[in-house]
C-alpha positions as CSV (number, residue, x, y, z in Angstrom):
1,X,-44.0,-24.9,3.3
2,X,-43.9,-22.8,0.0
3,X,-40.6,-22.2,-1.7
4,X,-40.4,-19.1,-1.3
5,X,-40.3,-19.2,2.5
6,X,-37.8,-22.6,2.1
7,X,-35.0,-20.1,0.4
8,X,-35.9,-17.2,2.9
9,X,-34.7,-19.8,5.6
10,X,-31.8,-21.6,3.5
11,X,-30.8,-17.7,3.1
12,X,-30.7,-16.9,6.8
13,X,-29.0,-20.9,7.3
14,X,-26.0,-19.6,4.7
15,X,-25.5,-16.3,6.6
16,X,-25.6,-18.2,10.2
17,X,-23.3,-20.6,8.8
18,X,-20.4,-18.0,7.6
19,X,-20.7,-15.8,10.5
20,X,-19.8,-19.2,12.9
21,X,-17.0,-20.0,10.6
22,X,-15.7,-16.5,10.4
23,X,-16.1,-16.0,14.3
24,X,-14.9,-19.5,15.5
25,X,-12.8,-20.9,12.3
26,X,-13.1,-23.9,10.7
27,X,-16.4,-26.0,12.3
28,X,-17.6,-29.4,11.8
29,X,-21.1,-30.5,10.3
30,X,-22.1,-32.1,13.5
31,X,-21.4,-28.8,15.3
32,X,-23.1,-26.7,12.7
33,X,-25.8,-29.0,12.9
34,X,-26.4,-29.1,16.2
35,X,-25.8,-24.9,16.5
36,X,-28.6,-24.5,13.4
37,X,-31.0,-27.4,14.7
38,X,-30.6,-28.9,11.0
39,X,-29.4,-32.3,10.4
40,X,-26.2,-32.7,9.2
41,X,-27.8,-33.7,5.7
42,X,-28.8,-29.9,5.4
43,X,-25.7,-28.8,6.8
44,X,-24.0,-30.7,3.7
45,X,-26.3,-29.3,1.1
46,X,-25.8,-25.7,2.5
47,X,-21.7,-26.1,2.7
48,X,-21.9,-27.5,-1.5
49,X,-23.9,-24.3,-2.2
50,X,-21.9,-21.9,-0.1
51,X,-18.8,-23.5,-1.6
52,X,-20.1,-23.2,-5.2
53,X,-20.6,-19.4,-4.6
54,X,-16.8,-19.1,-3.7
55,X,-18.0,-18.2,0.6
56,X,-16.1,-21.1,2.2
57,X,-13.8,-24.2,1.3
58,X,-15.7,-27.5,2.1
59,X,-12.4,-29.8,4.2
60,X,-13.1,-33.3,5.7
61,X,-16.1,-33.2,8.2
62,X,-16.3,-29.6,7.9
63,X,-15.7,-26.5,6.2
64,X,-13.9,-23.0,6.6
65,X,-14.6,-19.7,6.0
66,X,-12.7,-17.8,2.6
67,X,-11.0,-14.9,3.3
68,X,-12.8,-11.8,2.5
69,X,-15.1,-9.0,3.2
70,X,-17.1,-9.5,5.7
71,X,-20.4,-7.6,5.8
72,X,-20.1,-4.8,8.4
73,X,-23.0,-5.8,10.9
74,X,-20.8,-9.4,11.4
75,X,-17.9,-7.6,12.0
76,X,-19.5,-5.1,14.3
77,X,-20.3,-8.5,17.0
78,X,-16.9,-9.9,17.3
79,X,-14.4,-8.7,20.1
80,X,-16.7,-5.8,21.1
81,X,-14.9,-6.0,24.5
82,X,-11.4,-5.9,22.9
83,X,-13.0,-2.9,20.6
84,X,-14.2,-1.2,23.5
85,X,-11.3,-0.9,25.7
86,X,-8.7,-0.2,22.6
87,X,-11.5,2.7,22.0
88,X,-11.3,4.3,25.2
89,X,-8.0,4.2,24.9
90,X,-7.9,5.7,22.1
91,X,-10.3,8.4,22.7
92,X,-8.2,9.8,25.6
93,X,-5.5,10.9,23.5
94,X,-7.4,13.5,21.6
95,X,-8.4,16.7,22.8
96,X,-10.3,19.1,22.6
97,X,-10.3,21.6,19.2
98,X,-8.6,18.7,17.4
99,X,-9.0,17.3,14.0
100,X,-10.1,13.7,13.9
101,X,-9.7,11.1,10.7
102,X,-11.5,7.9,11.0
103,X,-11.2,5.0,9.2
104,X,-13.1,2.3,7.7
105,X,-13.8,0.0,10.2
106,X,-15.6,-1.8,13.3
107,X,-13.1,-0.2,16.0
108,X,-13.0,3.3,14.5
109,X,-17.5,2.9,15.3
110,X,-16.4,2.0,18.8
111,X,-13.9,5.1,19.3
112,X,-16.6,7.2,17.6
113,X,-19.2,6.3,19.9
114,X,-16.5,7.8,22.5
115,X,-16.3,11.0,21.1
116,X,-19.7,12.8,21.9
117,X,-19.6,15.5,24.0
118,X,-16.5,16.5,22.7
119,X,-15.6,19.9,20.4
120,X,-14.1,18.2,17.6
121,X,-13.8,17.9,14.0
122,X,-14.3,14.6,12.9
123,X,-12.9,13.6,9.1
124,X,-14.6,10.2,8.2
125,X,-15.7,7.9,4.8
126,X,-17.7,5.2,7.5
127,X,-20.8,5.6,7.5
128,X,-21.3,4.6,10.8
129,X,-19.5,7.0,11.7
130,X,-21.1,9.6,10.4
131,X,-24.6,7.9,11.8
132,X,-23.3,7.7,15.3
133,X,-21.9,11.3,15.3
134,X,-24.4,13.2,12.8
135,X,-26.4,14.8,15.2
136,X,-24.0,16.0,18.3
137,X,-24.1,19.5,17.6
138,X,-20.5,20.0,19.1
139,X,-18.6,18.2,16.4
140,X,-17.7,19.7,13.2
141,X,-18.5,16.6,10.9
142,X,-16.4,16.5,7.0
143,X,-17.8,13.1,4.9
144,X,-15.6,12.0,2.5
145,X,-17.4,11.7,-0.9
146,X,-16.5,8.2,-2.6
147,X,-18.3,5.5,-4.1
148,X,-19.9,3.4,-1.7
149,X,-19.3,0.0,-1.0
150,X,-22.8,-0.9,0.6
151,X,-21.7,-4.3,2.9
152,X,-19.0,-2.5,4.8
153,X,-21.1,1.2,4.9
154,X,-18.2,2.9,3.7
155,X,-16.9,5.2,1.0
156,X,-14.0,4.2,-1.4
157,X,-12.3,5.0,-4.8
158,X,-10.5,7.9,-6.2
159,X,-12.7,10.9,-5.2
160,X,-12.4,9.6,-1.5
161,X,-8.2,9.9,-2.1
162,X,-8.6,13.1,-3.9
163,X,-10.4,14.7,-1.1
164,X,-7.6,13.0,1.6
165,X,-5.2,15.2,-0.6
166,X,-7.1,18.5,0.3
167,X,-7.4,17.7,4.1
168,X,-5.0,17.0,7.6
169,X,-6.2,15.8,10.6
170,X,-4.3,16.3,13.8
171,X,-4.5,12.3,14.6
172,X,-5.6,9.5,12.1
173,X,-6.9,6.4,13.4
174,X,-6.5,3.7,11.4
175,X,-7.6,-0.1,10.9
176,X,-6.3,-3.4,9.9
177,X,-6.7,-6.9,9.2
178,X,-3.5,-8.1,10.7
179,X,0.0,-6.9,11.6
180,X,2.7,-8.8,10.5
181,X,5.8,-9.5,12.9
182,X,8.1,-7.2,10.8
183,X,5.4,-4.5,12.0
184,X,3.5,-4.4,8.5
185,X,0.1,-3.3,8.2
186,X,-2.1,-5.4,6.1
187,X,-5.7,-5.7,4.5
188,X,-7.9,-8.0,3.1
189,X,-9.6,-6.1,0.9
190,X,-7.6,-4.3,-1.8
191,X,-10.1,-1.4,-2.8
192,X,-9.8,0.1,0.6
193,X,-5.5,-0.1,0.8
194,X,-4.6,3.5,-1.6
195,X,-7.8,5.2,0.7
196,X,-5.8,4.1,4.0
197,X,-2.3,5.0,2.0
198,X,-3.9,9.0,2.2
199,X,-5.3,8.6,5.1
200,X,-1.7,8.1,6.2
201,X,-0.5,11.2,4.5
202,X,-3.2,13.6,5.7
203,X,-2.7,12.6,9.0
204,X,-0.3,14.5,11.5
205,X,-0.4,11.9,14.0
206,X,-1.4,8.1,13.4
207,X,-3.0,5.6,15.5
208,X,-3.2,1.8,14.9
209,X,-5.9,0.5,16.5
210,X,-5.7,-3.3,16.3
211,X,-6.8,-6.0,18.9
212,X,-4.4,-9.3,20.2
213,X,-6.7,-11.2,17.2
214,X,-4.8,-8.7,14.4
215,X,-1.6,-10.2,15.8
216,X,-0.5,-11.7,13.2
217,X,-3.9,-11.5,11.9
218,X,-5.1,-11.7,7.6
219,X,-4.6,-9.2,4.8
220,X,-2.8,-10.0,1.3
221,X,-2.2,-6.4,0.3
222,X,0.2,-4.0,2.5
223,X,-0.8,-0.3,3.9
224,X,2.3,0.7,5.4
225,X,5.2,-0.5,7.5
226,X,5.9,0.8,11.0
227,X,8.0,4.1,10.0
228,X,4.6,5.5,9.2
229,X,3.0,4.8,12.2
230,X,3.3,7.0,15.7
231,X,1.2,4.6,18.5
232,X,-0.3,1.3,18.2
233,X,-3.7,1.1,20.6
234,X,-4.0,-2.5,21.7
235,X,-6.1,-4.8,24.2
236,X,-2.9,-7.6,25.0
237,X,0.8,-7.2,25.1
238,X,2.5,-7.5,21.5
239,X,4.5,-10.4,20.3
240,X,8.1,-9.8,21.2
241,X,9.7,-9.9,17.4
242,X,6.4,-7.6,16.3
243,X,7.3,-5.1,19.7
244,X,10.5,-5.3,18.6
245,X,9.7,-4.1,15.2
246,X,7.6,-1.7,16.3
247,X,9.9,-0.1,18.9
248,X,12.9,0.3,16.3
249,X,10.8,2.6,14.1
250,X,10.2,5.0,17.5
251,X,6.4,3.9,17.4
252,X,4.8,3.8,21.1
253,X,2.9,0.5,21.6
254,X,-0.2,1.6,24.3
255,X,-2.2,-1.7,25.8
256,X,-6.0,-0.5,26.6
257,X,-5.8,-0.9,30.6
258,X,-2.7,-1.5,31.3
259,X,-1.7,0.0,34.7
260,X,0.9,2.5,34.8
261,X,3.0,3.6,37.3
């Protein structure tokens, strides 16, 4: 076997590797082992390299995942269920002749995906977005310029806010990393928190869509608290101190096919 093709496949190892651990948490050698087909020897070698390029903390037996930002097509094959339902959910609030602003994220694809058919203007900086929904004819479609941020196909940075200024949407729906049980909205990645900030203030009405995993969820840096939200689109009842939280600042808490009378 010729190097070249040995680092193709050590490459492809590393990214197997950090999509278990950011899936299914912390994992053992002997699990990633047997997962991979590798033996645990190679396992250990891949976790001292990963761990030398700052992707995951080595612990005993094992190793876990760091914190960070995850590329976009991992994201996009977790909780798809969860997405989906929290999507339709979603979707049925707008109507027709309305603006739409859609955020960054995974969730905001799904809820796009919903929207075809529709007559609709649809605000967006994901570039997924814009993919899914560039060639329906019936929806007026405004890209927010930005620099782009290839991993997470999405625009960022100060011409994406200044544009936000010069813009309102009817409904913004919005993304997170984890709601915290005071009903604080948080993110992991910090270049993307003063874009979700004016999303916030262009939009009229504003969606949380976060699944029961966001409960209590990650995120070091805070987008908002829960006076600046109106509805929060989940796929599992809220935590009582986090509903709690929620309901004192007048915000509606919807759960994706719940039953009502």
């Amino acid at each position: 076997m010729t190097s070249s093709v040995r680092v193709v496949l050590a490459e492809r190892r590393h990214q197997l590797i950090l999509r278990a651990l950011r899936s299914g948490g912390p994992a053992a050698v002997t699990a990633l082992s047997e997962q991979l087909g590798v033996s645990p020897a190679t396992i250990r070698r891949d976790l001292v390299k990963l761990e030398e390029d700052g992707l995951l903390t080595r612990v005993h037996g094992g190793a876990v995942a760091e914190e960070g930002d995850q590329p976009f097509a991992e994201v996009a094959e977790v909780r798809v269920p969860a997405k989906d339902a929290i999507a339709e959910r979603a979707a049925a609030l707008v109507q027709d002749g309305q603006s739409v602003l859609l955020d960054i994220g995974t969730t905001a694809y799904r809820l796009a995906r919903r929207l075809h058919g529709r007559r609709l203007t649809v605000i967006t900086s994901n570039l997924v977005v814009y993919e899914e929904l560039a060639d329906d004819e019936g929806i007026e479609l405004v890209l927010l310029g930005g620099m782009l941020r290839r991993e997470y196909r999405s625009l960022v940075g100060f011409l994406t806010e200044d544009n936000l200024r010069q813009l309102h949407a009817d409904w913004l729906f919005l993304g997170t990393s984890g709601v915290r049980p005071g009903g604080q909205v948080m993110d992991t990645t910090v270049v993307e928190v003063p874009v979700k900030r004016a999303m916030i203030k262009a939009g009229g009405k504003v969606v949380l869509l976060a699944d029961a995993a966001k409960f209590p969820g990650t995120g070091m840096a805070k987008v908002c608290g829960p006076e600046d939200l109106d509805v929060v689109v989940t796929d599992a009842p809220v935590d009582a101190v986090t509903r709690s939280a929620l309901q004192e600042a007048g915000v509606e808490v919807l759960v994706a096919n719940e039953v009502t009378a």
